[in-house]
Each structure stands twice: as structure tokens, then as C-alpha cells.
C-alpha positions as CSV (number, residue, x, y, z in Angstrom):
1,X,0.0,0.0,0.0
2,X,1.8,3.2,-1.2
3,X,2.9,5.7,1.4
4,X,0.3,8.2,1.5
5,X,2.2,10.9,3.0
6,X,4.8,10.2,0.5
7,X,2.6,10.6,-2.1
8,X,0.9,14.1,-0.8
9,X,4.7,15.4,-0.7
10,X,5.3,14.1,-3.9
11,X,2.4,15.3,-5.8
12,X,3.2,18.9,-4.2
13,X,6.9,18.9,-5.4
14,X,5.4,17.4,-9.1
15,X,2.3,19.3,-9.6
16,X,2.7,22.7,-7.4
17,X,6.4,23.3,-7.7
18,X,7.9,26.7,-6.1
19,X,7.0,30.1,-8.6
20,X,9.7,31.8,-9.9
21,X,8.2,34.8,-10.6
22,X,5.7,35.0,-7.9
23,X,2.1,33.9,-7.8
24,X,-0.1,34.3,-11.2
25,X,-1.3,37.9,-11.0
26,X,-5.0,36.6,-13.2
27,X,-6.5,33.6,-14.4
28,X,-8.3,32.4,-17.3
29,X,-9.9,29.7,-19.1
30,X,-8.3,27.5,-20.9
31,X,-9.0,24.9,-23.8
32,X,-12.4,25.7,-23.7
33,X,-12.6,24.5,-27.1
34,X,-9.7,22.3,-29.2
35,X,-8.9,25.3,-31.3
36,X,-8.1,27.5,-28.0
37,X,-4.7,25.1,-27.9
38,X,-3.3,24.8,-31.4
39,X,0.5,22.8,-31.4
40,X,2.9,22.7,-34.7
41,X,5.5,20.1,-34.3
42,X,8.8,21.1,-36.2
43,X,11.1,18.4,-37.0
44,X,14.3,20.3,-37.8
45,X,15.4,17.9,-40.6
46,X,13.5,17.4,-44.2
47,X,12.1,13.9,-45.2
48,X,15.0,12.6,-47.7
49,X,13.6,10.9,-50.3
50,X,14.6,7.4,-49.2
51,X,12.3,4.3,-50.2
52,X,11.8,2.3,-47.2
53,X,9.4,4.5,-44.9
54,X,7.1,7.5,-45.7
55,X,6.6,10.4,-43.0
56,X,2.9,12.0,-42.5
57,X,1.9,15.1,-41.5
58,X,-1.3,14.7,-39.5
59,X,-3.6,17.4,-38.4
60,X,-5.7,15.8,-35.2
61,X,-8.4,17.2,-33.7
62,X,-9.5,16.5,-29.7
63,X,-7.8,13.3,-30.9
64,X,-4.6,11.9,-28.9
65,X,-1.3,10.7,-30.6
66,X,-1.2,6.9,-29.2
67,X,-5.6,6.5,-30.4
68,X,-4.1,8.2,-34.4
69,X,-1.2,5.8,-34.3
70,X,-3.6,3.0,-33.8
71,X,-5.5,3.8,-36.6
72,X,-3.2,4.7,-38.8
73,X,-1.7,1.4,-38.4
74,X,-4.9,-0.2,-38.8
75,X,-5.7,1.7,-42.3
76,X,-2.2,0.7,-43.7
77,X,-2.8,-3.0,-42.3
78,X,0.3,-2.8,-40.0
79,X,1.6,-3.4,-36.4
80,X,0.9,-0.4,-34.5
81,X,4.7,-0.4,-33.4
82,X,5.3,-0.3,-37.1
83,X,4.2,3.6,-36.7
84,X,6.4,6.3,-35.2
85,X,6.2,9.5,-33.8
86,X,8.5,11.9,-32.2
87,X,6.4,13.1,-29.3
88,X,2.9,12.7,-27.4
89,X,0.5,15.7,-27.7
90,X,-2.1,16.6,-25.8
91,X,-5.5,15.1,-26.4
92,X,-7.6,18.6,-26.3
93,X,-5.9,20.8,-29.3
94,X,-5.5,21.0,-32.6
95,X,-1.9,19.6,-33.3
96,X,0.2,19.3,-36.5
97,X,3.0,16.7,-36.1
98,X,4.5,13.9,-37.7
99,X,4.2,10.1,-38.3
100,X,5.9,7.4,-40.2
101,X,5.3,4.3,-41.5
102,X,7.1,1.6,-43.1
103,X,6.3,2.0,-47.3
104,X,6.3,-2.2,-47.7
105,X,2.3,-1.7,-47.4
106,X,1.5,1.9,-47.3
107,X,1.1,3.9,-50.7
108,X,0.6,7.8,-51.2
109,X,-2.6,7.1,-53.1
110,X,-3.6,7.1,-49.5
111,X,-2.9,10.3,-48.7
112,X,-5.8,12.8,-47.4
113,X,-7.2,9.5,-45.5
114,X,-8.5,10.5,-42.6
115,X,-10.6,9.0,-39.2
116,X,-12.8,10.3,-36.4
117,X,-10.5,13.2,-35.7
118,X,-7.3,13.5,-37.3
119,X,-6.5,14.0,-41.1
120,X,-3.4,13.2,-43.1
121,X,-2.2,16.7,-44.4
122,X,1.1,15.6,-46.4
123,X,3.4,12.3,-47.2
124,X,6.6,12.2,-47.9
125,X,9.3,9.4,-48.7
126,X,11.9,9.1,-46.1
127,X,14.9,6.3,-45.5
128,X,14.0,5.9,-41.6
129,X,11.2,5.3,-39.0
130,X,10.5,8.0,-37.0
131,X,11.9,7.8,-33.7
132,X,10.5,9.7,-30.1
133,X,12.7,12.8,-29.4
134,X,13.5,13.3,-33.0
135,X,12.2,16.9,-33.5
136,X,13.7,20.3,-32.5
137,X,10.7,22.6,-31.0
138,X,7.0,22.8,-30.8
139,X,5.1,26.0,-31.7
140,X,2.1,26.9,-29.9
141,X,-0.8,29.1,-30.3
142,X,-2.9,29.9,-27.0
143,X,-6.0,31.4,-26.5
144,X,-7.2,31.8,-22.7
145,X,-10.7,33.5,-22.4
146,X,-12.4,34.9,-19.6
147,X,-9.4,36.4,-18.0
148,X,-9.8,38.0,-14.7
149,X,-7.0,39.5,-12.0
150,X,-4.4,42.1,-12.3
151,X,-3.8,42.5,-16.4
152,X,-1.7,44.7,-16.1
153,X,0.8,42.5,-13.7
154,X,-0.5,40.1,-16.2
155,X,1.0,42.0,-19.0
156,X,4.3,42.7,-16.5
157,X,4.6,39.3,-15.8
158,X,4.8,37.9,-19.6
159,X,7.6,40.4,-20.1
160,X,9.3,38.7,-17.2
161,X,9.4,35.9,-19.0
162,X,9.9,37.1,-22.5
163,X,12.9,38.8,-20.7
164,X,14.6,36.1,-18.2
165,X,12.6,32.7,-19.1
166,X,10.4,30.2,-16.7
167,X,11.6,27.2,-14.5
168,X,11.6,23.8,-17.2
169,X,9.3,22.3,-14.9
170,X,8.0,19.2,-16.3
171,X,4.1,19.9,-16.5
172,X,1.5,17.8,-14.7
173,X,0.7,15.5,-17.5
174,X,3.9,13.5,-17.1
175,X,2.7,12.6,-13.9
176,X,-0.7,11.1,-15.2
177,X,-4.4,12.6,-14.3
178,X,-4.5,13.6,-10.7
179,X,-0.7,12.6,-10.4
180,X,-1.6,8.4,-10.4
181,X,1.9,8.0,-12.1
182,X,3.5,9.0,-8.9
183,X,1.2,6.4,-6.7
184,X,2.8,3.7,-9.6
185,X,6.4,5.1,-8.9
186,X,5.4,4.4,-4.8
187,X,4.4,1.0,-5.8
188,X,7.2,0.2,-7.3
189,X,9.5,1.4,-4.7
190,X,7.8,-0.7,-1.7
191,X,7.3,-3.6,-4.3
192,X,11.1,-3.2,-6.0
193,X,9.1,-4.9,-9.3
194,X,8.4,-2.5,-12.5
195,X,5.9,-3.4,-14.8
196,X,6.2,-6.1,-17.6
197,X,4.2,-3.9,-19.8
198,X,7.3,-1.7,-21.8
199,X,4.6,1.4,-22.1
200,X,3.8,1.3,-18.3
201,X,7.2,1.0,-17.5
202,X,7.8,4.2,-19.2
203,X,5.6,6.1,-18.1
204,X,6.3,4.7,-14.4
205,X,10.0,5.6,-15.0
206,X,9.6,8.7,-16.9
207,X,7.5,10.1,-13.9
208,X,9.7,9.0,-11.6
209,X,12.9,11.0,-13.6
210,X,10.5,14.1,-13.7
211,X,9.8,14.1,-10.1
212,X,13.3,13.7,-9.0
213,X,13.8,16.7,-11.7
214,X,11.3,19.0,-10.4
215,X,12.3,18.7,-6.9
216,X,15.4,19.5,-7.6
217,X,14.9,22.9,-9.5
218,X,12.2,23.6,-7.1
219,X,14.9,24.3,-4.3
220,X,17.3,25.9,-7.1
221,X,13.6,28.3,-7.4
222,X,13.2,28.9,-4.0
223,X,17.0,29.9,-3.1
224,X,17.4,31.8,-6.0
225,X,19.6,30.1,-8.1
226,X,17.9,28.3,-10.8
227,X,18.3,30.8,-13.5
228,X,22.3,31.5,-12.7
229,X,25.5,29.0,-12.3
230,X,26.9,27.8,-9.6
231,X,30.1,26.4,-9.1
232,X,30.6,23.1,-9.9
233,X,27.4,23.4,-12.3
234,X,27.2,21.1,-14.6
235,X,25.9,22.9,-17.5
236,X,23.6,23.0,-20.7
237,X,24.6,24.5,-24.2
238,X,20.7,26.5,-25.1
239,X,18.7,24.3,-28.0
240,X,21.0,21.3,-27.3
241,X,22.2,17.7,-25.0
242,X,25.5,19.3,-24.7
243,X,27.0,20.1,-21.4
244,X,30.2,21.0,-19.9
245,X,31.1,21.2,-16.1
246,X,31.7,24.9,-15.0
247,X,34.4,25.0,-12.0
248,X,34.8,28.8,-11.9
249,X,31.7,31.2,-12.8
250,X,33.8,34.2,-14.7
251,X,32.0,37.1,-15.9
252,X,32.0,35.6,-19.7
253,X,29.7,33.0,-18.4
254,X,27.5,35.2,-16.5
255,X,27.1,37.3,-19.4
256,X,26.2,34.1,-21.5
257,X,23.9,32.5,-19.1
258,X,22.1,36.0,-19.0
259,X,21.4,36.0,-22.4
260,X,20.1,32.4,-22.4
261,X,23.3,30.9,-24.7
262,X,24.4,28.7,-21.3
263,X,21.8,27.4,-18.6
264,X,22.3,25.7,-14.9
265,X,21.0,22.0,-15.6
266,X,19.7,19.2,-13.4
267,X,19.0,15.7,-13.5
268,X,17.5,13.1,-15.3
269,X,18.7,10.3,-12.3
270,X,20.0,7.4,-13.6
271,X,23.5,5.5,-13.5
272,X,26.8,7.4,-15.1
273,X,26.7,11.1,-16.8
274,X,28.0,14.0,-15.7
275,X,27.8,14.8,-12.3
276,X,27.7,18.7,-10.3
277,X,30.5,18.8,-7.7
278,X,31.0,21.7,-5.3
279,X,28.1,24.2,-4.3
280,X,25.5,22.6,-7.2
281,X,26.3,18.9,-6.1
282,X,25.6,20.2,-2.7
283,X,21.8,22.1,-3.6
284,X,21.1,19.2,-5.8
285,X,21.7,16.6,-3.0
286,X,20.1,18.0,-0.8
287,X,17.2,18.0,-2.8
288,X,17.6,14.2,-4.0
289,X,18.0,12.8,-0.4
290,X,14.7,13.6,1.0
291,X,13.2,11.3,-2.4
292,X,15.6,8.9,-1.5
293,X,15.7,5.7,-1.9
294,X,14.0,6.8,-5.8
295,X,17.6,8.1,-7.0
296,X,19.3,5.3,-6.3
297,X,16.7,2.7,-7.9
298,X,16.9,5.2,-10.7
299,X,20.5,4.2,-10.8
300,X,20.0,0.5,-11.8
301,X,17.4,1.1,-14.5
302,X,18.2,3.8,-16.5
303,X,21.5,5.8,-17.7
304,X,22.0,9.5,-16.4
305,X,21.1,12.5,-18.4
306,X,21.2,16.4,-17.4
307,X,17.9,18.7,-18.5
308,X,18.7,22.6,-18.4
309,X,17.0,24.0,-15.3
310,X,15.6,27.5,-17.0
311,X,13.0,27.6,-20.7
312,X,13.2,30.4,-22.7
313,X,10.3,31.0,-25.1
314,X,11.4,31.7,-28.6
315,X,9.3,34.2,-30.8
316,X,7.0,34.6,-27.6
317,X,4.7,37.8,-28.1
318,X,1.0,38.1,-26.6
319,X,-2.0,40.2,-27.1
320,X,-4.9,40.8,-24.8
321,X,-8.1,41.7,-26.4
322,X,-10.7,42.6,-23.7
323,X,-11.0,39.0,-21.7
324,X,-9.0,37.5,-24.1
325,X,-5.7,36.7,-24.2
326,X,-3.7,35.7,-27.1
327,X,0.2,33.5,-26.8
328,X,2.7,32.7,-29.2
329,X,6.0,31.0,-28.7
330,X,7.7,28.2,-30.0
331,X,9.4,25.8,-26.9
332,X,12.3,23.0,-27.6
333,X,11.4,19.3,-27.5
334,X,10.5,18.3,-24.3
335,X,9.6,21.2,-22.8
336,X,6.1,21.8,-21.3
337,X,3.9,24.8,-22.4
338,X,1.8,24.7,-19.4
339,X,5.3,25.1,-17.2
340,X,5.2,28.6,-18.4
341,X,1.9,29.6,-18.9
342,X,1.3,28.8,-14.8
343,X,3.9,31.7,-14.5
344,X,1.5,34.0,-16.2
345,X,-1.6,33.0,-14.9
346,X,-3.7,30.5,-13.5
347,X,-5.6,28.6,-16.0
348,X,-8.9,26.3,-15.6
349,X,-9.0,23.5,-18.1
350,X,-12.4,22.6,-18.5
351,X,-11.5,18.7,-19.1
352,X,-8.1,18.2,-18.3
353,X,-7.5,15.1,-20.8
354,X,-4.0,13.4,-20.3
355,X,-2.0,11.7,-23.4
């Protein structure tokens, strides 16, 4: 029986980490129709031309990526692990990204097929099978209505951002609806067995790595630090997985980390990778030991990464018409729009659907 203290810290450090820019001045709704969250993955490469798969641009509708890959695989008469897809999007929007599928059965006479919400926009020939995390940024387009509050802190506070970025929280639906990915991460640690099924295990796993990750900028939030380097810091080149260890913090790198070129980073737990010594190991243990004994069985199931601790939106610019307010910004893979939109404001999602 999971720990159910353990679980109300958890869900607090997962779902209402620490504000880095103070509480939301207003609120809004959100997603009160598909439209009102509209998503445009962007790959970063070009289809090639190859002969052996075919990628498709799908348009889907209040539809979510796992239910179109089914059908798609279905139409084509294939496995459904035959289809890939770089990244899960939310169930109630209107998102644009891309699928492949191997060309031994599909042809492009099928394109403009289409099923109870999605629709196949474009196919193109390509030499390889689409694989998760293979895409450089998301765009989004946001419409909250009904705004109420402060809007002019409202207004204030998005130029914060635009000016100095958000913490890269991992939003709440890594952690399942009403956080029940963090009672299977409890499970697991009083059981010490993970599931046999390889999608529950990722998701289990993944929501544990996020929690771990949260926690950890959380206290970099609330000291202050989570936006600047520290010694020993461990960190992240801006738009990419490289990293380099930082042992002194000269002005070059202040300057560079100010502009967003350089971020702080934290981790991803798991065995090996490059560790923080010095003042950052010491914040980020600090933080890991009262999870503990999750880092450590992190350890012996999955490798170490580092995840930069601050998100800048790119081409972020917002207009607010009456009770309406209007966002644009593209994010990189893997980073969560609603991690910077509960900056601005708090938002009420009439049905919080989770992918």
C-alpha cells in the first residue's frame, strides 16, 4: 500500500512546484474548445527521399497521438509499433505533427485519409522510422478567455518571461491525471518490481525522472539560483544535449547565461553522466536525499542525463483583447507549455484530458 504521505509530498513537489516569478497575477480559461490550444511540431530535418518509410503530416483534432497511431496502423494494415512519432500531444488541441510508416504496405494514393478526428495533411518518402525525441521545438498558439485579475501584472509578468525565461518544470501531464503516475512510482519502490508492460514502465519511469527533476529545481527556485550558475554546475549549451562542467563562474559566463546561450541543468537520475560537484552537487543533493531511496533505484534502470533547469520561449509575443488573451511561442522538444503559462496565470482546463 503506497505511502500516503509520501505521495501528498510528492504530488506537491510534481504538480505545485515553487514560482519563480511569484504567484499568477489573473487567471483564465483554458481549452475551452480544441482550437483555443493549437501545437505545430517542427522536425528540424527534411524527409530525404529514401524508399523504405514514408513520413505523414497529420492534423488531429481532440484526438490523442497513441488513439491516431492505432488507426493509422490499422488503415495501412500494420503493427501499430510499425508507426512512429517523435512526441505525445495533448488530447484537447489542434496539433500538427508527424508520423511514419514503413512503405512495404502503405502507398501515397492514401494520402488525405482521414478517421474520427485527425486527417493526413502531407506524405513524404523518407529512408528511416521516426523515432521519439527526434524533433527540434513545438510551436504553440494559446488562446485563454475569460481572463480575470491584475492585467496589467498580467502583462508585466509575460515580459518577465519574455525577458529572463520560466523554470523547465516538467508539467502535470507526465505525472498522469491527478498525479496516479506517482502512486505507480510508490508502488514500485515498496514492491522493488516495475511493470512487464514496456509502455507502463515508461511512463512509471519517466514520472519518476520528472519528479526527482522537479524537486530538484524547485529548491534551485526557492534559493534563487535556478536561473544563474553555480560552481561546480554542470551545465547545458541553449537548443541542445551538450553540457560542460563549470568550476569557476567568470563574468564571460554570467554574461552568456544571462542572455540564455548557457543554462544551470539538473537531472534526469539514472547511472553514469556527468555529475555537479562543489556548491551545485551540494543544492542538488540536498534535494535528492529527502526522495531517497527513488535516485538510487533510478540508478539501476536507466542511464544519467542532465535537462537545463531554465525555458526560454522563442518568438513569444502576446496580445490581450478585452478577456482574451492571445500567446505565441515556439518551446524545444520536451519542454512543457503549461510550465510557463502557470507563470502568467492561472488557467482552468475545462476537461483536463491526459496523453
Amino acid at each position: 500500500m503506497p505511502d500516503d504521505g509520501r505521495l501528498d509530498s510528492w504530488r506537491t513537489l510534481a504538480l505545485e512546484p515553487t514560482y519563480a516569478h511569484g504567484g499568477p497575477p489573473a487567471a483564465g480559461l483554458i481549452r475551452s474548445d480544441p482550437g483555443d490550444f493549437a501545437v505545430e511540431e517542427r522536425l528540424g530535418f527534411e524527409p530525404d527521399g529514401g524508399s523504405a518509410h514514408f513520413l505523414l503530416l497529420v492534423e488531429k483534432r481532440d484526438a490523442n497521438t497513441l488513439y491516431v497511431a492505432k488507426c493509422l496502423a490499422r488503415l495501412a494494415g500494420l503493427p501499430t509499433g510499425d508507426i512512429g512519432f517523435a512526441g505525445l500531444k495533448d488530447r484537447r488541441a489542434v496539433a500538427r505533427q508527424w508520423f511514419s510508416m514503413p512503405a512495404r504496405k502503405f502507398r501515397p494514393s492514401a494520402a488525405g485519409l482521414e478517421g474520427d478526428g485527425f486527417k493526413v495533411l502531407e506524405i513524404h518518402p523518407h529512408s528511416r522510422k521516426l523515432r521519439r525525441g527526434a524533433l527540434a521545438a513545438n510551436r504553440f498558439a494559446l488562446k485563454v478567455r475569460e481572463l480575470t485579475g491584475d492585467i496589467a501584472g498580467l502583462v508585466a509578468r509575460l515580459q518577465a518571461i519574455a525577458a529572463t525565461g520560466t523554470p523547465n518544470y516538467f508539467g502535470p501531464q507526465r505525472f498522469g491525471r491527478d498525479g496516479s503516475n506517482l502512486r505507480r512510482v510508490s508502488e514500485w519502490l515498496d514492491s522493488g518490481e516495475l511493470p512487464r508492460d514496456r509502455a507502463a514502465r515508461g511512463f512509471l519511469l519517466s514520472a519518476a525522472r520528472s519528479l526527482a527533476f522537479n524537486a530538484v529545481l524547485g529548491r534551485r527556485v526557492a534559493d534563487g539560483s535556478w536561473n544563474r550558475l553555480l560552481p561546480g554546475e554542470i551545465a547545458n549549451l541553449d537548443g541542445s544535449s551538450s553540457v560542460f562542467r563549470v568550476a569557476v563562474v567568470d563574468g564571460e559566463l554570467e554574461r552568456r547565461c544571462r542572455e540564455g546561450d548557457v543554462h544551470p541543468s539538473g537531472p534526469l537520475c539514472g547511472e553514469g553522466g556527468m555529475q555537479p560537484e562543489g556548491e551545485a552537487a551540494d543544492r542538488e543533493q540536498a534535494a535528492l536525499e529527502a526522495l531517497a531511496p527513488l535516485p538510487q533505484r533510478l540508478a539501476a534502470v536507466a542511464a544519467g542525463e542532465r535537462r537545463a533547469l531554465v525555458l526560454r520561449p522563442a518568438e513569444f509575443a502576446w496580445q490581450v483583447n478585452g478577456r482574451e488573451l492571445e500567446l505565441a511561442f515556439e518551446l524545444p522538444r520536451g519542454a512543457f507549455a503549461t510550465s510557463l503559462l502557470r507563470e502568467a496565470l492561472t488557467a482552468t482546463v475545462p476537461e483536463a484530458e491526459i496523453d
